[in-house]
ZAMILUM-401612 format. One record per residue (C-alpha): x, y, z; residue number from 1. Coordinates in nm, 3 decimals, always signed. Layout:
! ZAMILUM-401612
<r c1="X" c2="Y" c3="Z" seq="NUM"/>
...
This chain:
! ZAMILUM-401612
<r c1="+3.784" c2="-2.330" c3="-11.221" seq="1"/>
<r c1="+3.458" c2="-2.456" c3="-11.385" seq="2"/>
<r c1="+3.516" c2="-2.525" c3="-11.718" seq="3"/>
<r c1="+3.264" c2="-2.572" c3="-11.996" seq="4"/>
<r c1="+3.185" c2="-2.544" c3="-12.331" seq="5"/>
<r c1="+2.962" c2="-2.245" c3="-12.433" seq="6"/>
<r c1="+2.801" c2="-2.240" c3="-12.750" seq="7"/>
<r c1="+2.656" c2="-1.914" c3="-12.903" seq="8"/>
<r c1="+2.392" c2="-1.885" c3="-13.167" seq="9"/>
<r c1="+2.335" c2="-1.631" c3="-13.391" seq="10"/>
<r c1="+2.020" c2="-1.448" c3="-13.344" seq="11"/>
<r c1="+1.839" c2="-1.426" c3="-13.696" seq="12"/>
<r c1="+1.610" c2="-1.135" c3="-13.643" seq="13"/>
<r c1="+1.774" c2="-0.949" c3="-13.344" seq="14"/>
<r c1="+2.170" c2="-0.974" c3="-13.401" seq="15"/>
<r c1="+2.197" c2="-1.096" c3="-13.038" seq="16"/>
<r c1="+2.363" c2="-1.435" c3="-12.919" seq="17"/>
<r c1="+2.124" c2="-1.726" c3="-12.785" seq="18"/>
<r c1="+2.252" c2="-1.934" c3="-12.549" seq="19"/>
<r c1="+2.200" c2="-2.318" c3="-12.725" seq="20"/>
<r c1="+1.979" c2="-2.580" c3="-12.541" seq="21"/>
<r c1="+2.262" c2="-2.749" c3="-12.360" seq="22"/>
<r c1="+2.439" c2="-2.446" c3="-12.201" seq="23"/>
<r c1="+2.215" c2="-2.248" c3="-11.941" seq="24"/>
<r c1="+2.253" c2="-1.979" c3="-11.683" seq="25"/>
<r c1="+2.176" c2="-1.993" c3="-11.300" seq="26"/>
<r c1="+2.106" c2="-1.773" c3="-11.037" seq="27"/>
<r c1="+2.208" c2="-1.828" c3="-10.684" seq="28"/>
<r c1="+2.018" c2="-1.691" c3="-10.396" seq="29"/>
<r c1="+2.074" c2="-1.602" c3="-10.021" seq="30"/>
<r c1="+1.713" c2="-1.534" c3="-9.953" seq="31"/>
<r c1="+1.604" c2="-1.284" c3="-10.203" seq="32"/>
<r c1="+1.904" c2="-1.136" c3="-10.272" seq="33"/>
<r c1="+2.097" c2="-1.323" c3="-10.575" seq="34"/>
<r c1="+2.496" c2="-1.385" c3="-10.510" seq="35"/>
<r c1="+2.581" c2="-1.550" c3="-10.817" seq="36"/>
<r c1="+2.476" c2="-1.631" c3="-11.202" seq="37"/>
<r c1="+2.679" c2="-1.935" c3="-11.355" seq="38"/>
<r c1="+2.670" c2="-2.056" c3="-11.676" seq="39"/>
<r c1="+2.606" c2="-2.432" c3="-11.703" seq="40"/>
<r c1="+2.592" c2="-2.715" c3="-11.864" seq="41"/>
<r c1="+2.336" c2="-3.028" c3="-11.936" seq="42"/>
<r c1="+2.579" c2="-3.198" c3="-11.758" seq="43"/>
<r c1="+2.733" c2="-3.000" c3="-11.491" seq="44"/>
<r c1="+2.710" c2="-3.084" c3="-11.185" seq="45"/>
<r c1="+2.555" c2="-2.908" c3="-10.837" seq="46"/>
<r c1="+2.945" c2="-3.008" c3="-10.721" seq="47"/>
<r c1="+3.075" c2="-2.833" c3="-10.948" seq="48"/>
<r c1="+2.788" c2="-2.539" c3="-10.932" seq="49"/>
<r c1="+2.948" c2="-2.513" c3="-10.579" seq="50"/>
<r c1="+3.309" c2="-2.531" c3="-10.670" seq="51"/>
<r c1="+3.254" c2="-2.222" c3="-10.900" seq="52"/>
<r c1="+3.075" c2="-2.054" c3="-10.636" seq="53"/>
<r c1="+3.367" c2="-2.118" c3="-10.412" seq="54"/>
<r c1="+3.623" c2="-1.969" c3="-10.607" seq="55"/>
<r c1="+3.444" c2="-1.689" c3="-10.717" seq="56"/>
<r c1="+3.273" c2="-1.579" c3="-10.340" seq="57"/>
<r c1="+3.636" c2="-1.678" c3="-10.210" seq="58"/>
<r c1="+3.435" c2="-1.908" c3="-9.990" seq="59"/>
<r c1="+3.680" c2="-2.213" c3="-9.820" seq="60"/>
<r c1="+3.488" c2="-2.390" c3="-9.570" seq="61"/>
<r c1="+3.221" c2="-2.516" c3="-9.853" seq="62"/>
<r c1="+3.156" c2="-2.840" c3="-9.717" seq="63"/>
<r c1="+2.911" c2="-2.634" c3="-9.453" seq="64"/>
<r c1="+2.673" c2="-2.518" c3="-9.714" seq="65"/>
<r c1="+2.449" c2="-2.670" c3="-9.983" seq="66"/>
<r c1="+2.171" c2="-2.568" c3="-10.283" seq="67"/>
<r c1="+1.816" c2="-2.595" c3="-10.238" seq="68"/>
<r c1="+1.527" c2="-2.541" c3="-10.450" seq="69"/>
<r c1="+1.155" c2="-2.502" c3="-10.368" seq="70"/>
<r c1="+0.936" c2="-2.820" c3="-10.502" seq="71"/>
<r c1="+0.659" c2="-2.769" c3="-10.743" seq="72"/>
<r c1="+0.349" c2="-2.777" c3="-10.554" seq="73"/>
<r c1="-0.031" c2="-2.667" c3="-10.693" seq="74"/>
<r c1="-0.113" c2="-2.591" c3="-10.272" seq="75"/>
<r c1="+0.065" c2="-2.296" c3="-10.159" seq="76"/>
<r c1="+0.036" c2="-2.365" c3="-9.788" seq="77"/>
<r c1="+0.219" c2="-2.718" c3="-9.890" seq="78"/>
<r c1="+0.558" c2="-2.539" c3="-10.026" seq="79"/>
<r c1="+0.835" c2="-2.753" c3="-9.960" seq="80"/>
<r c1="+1.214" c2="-2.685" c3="-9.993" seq="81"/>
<r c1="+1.481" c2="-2.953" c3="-10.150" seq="82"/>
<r c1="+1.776" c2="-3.054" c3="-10.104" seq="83"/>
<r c1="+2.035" c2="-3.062" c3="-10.430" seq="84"/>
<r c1="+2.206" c2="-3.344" c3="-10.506" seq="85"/>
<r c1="+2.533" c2="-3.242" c3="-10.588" seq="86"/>
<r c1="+2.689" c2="-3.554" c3="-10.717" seq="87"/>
<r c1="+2.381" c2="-3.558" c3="-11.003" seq="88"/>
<r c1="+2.341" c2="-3.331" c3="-11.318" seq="89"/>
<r c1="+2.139" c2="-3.005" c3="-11.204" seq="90"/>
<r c1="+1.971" c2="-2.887" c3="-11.500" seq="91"/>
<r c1="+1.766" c2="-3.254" c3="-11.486" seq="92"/>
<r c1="+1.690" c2="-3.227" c3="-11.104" seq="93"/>
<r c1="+1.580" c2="-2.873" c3="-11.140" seq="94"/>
<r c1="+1.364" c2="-2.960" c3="-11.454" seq="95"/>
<r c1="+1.195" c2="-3.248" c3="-11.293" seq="96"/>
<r c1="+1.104" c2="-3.131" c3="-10.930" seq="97"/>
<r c1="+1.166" c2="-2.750" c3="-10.924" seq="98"/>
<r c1="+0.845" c2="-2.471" c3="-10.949" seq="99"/>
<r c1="+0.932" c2="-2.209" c3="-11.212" seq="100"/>
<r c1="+1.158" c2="-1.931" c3="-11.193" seq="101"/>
<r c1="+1.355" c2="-2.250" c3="-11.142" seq="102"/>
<r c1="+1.670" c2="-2.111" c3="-10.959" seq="103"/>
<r c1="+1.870" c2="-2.257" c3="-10.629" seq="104"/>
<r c1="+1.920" c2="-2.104" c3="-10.257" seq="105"/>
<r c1="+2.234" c2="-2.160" c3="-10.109" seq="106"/>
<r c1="+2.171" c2="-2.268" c3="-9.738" seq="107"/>
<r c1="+2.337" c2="-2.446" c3="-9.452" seq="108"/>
<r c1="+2.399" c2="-2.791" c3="-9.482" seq="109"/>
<r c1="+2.582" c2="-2.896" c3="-9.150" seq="110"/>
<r c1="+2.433" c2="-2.662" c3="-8.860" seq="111"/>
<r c1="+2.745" c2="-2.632" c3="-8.609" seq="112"/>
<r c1="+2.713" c2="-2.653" c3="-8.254" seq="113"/>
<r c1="+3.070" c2="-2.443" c3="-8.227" seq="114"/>
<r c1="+3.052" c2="-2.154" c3="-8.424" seq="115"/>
<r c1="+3.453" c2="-2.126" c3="-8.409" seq="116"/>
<r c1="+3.463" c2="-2.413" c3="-8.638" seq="117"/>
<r c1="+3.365" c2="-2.134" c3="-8.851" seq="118"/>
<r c1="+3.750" c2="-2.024" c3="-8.917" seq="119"/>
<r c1="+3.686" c2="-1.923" c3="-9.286" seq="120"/>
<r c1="+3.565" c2="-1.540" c3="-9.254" seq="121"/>
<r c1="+3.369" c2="-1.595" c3="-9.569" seq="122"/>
<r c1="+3.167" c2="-1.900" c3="-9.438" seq="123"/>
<r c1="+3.109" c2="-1.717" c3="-9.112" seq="124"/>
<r c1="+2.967" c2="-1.457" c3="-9.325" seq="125"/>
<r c1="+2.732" c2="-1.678" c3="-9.532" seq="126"/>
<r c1="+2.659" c2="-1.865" c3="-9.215" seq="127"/>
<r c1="+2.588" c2="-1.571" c3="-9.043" seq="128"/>
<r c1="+2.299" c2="-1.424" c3="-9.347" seq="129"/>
<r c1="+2.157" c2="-1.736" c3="-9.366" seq="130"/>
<r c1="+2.111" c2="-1.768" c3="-8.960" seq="131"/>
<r c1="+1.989" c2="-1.382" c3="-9.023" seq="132"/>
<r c1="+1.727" c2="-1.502" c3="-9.265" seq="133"/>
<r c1="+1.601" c2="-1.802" c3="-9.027" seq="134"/>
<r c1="+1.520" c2="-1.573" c3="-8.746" seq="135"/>
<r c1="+1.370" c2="-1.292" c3="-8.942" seq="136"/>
<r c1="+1.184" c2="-1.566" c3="-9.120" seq="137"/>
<r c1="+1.051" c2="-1.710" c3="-8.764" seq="138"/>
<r c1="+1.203" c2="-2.028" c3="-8.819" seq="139"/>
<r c1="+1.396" c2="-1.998" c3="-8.463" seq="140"/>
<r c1="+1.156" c2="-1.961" c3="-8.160" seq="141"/>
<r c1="+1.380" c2="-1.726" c3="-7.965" seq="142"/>
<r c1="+1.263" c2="-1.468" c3="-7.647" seq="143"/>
<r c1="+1.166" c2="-1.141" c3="-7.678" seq="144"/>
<r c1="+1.497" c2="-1.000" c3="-7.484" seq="145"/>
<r c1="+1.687" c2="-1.247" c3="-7.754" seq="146"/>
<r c1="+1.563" c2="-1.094" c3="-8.028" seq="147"/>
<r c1="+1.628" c2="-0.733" c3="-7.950" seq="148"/>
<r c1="+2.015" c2="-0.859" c3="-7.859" seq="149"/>
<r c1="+2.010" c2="-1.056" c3="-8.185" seq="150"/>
<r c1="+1.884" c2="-0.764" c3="-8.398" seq="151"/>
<r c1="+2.181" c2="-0.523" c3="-8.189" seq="152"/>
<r c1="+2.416" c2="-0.723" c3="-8.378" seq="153"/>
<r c1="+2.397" c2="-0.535" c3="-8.706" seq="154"/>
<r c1="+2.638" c2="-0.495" c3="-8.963" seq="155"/>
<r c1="+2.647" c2="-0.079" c3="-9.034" seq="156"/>
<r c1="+2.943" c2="-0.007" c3="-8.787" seq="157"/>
<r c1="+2.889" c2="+0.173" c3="-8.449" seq="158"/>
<r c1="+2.617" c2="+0.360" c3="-8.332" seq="159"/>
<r c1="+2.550" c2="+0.689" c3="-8.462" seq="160"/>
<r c1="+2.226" c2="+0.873" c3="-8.366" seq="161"/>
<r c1="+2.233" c2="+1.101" c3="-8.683" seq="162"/>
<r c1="+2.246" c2="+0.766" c3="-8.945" seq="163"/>
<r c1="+2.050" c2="+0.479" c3="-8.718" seq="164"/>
<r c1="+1.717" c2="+0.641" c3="-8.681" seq="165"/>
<r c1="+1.425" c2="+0.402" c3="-8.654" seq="166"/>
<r c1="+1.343" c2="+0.491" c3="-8.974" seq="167"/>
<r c1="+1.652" c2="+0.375" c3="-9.118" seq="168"/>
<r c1="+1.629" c2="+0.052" c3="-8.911" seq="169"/>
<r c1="+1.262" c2="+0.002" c3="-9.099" seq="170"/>
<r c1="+1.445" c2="-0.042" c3="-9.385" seq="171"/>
<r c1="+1.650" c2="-0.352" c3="-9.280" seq="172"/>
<r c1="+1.451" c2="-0.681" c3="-9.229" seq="173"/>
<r c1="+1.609" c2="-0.741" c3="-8.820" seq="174"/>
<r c1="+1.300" c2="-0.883" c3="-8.693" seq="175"/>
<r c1="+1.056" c2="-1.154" c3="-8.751" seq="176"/>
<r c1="+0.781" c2="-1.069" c3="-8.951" seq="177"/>
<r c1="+0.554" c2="-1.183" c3="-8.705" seq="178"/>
<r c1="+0.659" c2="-0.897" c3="-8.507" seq="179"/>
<r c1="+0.598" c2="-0.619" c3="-8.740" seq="180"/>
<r c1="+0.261" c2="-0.626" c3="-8.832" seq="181"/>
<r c1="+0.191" c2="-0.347" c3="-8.590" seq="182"/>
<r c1="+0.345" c2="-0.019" c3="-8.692" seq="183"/>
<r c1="+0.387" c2="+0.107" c3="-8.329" seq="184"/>
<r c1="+0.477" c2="-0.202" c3="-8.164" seq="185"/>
<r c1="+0.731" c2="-0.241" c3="-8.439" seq="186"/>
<r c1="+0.876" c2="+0.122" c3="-8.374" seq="187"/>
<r c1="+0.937" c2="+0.014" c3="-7.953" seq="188"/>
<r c1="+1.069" c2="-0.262" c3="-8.033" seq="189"/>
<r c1="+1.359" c2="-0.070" c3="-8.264" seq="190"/>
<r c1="+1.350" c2="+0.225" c3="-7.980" seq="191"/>
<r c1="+1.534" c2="-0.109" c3="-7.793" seq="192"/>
<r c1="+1.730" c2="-0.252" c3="-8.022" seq="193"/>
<r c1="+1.913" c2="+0.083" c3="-8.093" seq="194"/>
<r c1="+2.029" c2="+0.138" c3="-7.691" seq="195"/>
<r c1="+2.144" c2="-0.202" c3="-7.686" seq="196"/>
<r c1="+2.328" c2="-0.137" c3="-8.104" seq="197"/>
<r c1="+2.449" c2="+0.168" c3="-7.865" seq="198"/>
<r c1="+2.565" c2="-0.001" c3="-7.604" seq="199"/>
<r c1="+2.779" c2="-0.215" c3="-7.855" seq="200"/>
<r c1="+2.964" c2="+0.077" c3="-8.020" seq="201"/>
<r c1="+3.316" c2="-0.044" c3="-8.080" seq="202"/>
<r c1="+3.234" c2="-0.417" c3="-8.171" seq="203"/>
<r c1="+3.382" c2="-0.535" c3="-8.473" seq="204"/>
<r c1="+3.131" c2="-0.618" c3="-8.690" seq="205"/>
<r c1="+3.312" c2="-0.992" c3="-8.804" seq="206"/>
<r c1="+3.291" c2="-1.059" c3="-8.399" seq="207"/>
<r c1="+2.920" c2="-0.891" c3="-8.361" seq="208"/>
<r c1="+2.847" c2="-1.147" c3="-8.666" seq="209"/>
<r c1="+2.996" c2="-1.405" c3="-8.433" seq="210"/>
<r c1="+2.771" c2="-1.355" c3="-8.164" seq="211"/>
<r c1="+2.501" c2="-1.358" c3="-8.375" seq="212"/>
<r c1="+2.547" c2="-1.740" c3="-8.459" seq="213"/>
<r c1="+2.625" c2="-1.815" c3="-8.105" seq="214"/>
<r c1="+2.315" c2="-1.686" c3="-7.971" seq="215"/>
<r c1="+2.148" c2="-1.804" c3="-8.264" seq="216"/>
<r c1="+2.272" c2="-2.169" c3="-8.163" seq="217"/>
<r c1="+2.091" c2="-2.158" c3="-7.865" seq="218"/>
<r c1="+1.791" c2="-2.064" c3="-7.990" seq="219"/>
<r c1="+1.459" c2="-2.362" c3="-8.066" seq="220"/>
<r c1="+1.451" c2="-2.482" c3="-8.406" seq="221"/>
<r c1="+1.843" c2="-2.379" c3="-8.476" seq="222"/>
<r c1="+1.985" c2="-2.719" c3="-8.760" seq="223"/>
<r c1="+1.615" c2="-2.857" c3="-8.772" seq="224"/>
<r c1="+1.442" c2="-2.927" c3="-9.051" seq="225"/>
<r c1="+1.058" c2="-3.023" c3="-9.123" seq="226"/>
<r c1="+0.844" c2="-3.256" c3="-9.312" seq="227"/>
<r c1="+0.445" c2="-3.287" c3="-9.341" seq="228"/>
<r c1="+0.334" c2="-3.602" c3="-9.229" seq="229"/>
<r c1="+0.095" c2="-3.807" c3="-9.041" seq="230"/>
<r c1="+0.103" c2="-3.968" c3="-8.762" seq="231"/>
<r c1="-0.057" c2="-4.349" c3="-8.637" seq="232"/>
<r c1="-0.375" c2="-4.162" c3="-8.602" seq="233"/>
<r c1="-0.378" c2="-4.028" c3="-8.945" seq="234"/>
<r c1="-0.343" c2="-3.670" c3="-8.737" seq="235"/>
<r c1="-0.163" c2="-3.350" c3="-8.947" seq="236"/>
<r c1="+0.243" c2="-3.390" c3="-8.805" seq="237"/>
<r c1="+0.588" c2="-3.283" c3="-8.868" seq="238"/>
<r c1="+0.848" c2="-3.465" c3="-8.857" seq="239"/>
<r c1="+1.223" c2="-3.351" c3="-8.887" seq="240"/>
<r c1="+1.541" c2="-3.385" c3="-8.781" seq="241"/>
<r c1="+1.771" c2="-3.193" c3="-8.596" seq="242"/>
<r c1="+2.128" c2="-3.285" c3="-8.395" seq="243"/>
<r c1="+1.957" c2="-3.445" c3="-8.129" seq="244"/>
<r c1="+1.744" c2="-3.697" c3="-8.317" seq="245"/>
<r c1="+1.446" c2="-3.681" c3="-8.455" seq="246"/>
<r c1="+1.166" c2="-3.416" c3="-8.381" seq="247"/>
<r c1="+0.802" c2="-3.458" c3="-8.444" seq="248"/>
<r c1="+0.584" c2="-3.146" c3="-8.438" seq="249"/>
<r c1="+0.206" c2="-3.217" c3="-8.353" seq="250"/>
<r c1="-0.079" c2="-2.905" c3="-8.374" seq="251"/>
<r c1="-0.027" c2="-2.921" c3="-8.008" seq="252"/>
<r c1="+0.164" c2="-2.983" c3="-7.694" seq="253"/>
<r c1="+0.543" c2="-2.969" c3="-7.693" seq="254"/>
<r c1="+0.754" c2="-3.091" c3="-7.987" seq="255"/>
<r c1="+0.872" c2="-3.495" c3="-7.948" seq="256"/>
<r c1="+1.187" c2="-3.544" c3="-7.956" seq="257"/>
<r c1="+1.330" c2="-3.913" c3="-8.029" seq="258"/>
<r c1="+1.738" c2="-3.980" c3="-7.957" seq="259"/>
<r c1="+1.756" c2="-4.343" c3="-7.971" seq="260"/>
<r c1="+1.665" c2="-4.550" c3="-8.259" seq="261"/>
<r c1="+1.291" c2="-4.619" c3="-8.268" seq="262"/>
<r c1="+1.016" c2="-4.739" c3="-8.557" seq="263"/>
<r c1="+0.841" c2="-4.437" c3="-8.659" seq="264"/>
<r c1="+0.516" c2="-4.458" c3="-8.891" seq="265"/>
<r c1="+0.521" c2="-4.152" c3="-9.076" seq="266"/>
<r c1="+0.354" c2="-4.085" c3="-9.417" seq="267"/>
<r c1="+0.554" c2="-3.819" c3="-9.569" seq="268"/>
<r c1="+0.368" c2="-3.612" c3="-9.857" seq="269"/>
<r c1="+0.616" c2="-3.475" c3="-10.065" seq="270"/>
């Protein structure tokens, strides 16, 4: 259990207790949706941060996952995520490099390539939101016929014609939003997902969640992460890194992907 002093002042003018300048309060986020407010320390940790999250989300397996925040930044086509470090105070990373509301997103840390490492239910829950998120997102270049099979594998139980309307699937983000700018496209596109949802009736959701990550681990992009940078040529690049090496991303052509241990001349802007 995370264990910390709190110290309470006494409001002058409106009775109410202040939290003093070395205890504060954070939110954790899966995407938009907040999991978790902890009250911290100056001092605490992100280890701890993630300890306390672990005890109270009953989540085992939390070597998998990790905090990030997004960087401040005064271009907003140059927004950049970061990675906590969780043996370091959080309050003083957050203060120095994080954009205001300054809050963390929890997010995978180690992308599997055998989702039945996944043996804590809770962690193949998280891991299964947060692979969610990445394809609604578009951060996984998956097929058409992938993504209609990917958004079948819902979480609201078997089929039922009277409750899964494509209205009622509007209201879920299952697609990427590239996808749903156009109103009737988006509507045939659901028309499909429900027969195959249909065609699934009887799946247990914790195994439909299952094949979620599986397909999702065969999808391009899946445990890759980006970078702006430039390459010998002074040319707008990405580079990342992903569990076959290192991947750079030019405006054209097919992504590069390095596996052996090479010299690369990248100037990173972060």
């Amino acid at each position: 259990m995370l264990r910390m002093p709190l110290k309470l002042k006494w409001g002058k003018k409106s009775g109410r207790y202040d939290l003093s300048q070395d205890v504060y309060v954070l939110t954790v986020f899966v995407g938009d949706h907040p999991i978790l407010q902890c009250t911290l320390t100056t001092e605490s940790t992100a280890k701890q941060c993630m300890e306390y999250l672990s005890q109270k989300v009953d989540l085992n397996q939390v070597e998998m996952f990790g905090f990030r925040y997004q960087m401040k930044t005064n271009d907003p086509d140059k927004r950049m995520m970061r990675w906590v470090e969780l043996d370091k105070p959080l309050r003083r990373q957050l203060e120095r490099w994080a954009c205001k509301p300054r809050q963390v997103q929890l997010a995978v840390l180690y992308h599997t390539p055998n989702a039945f490492t996944l043996t804590d239910q809770m962690a193949r829950s998280y891991y299964f939101l947060l692979m969610k998120l990445d394809v609604v997102e578009g951060r996984l270049t998956v097929a058409l016929e992938k993504y209609i099979n990917l958004a079948a594998y819902i979480e609201y139980g078997d089929f039922d014609a009277s409750i899964h309307t494509v209205d009622f699937m509007q209201s879920i983000p299952l697609l990427p939003r590239h996808m749903c700018r156009s109103a009737q496209i988006l509507e045939d596109l659901l028309k499909r997902v429900s027969a195959v949802h249909e065609r699934l009736r009887g799946m247990q959701p914790s195994y439909a969640a299952l094949l979620y990550i599986v397909d999702a681990q065969q999808c391009e992009g899946y445990g890759e992460e980006y970078f702006n940078g430039k390459d010998e040529d002074s040319s707008e690049v990405k580079v990342g890194y992903s569990q076959e090496g290192v991947v750079v991303r030019g405006p054209y052509g097919a992504p590069l992907k390095h596996k052996s241990v090479f010299l690369l001349i990248a100037y990173c802007m972060i």
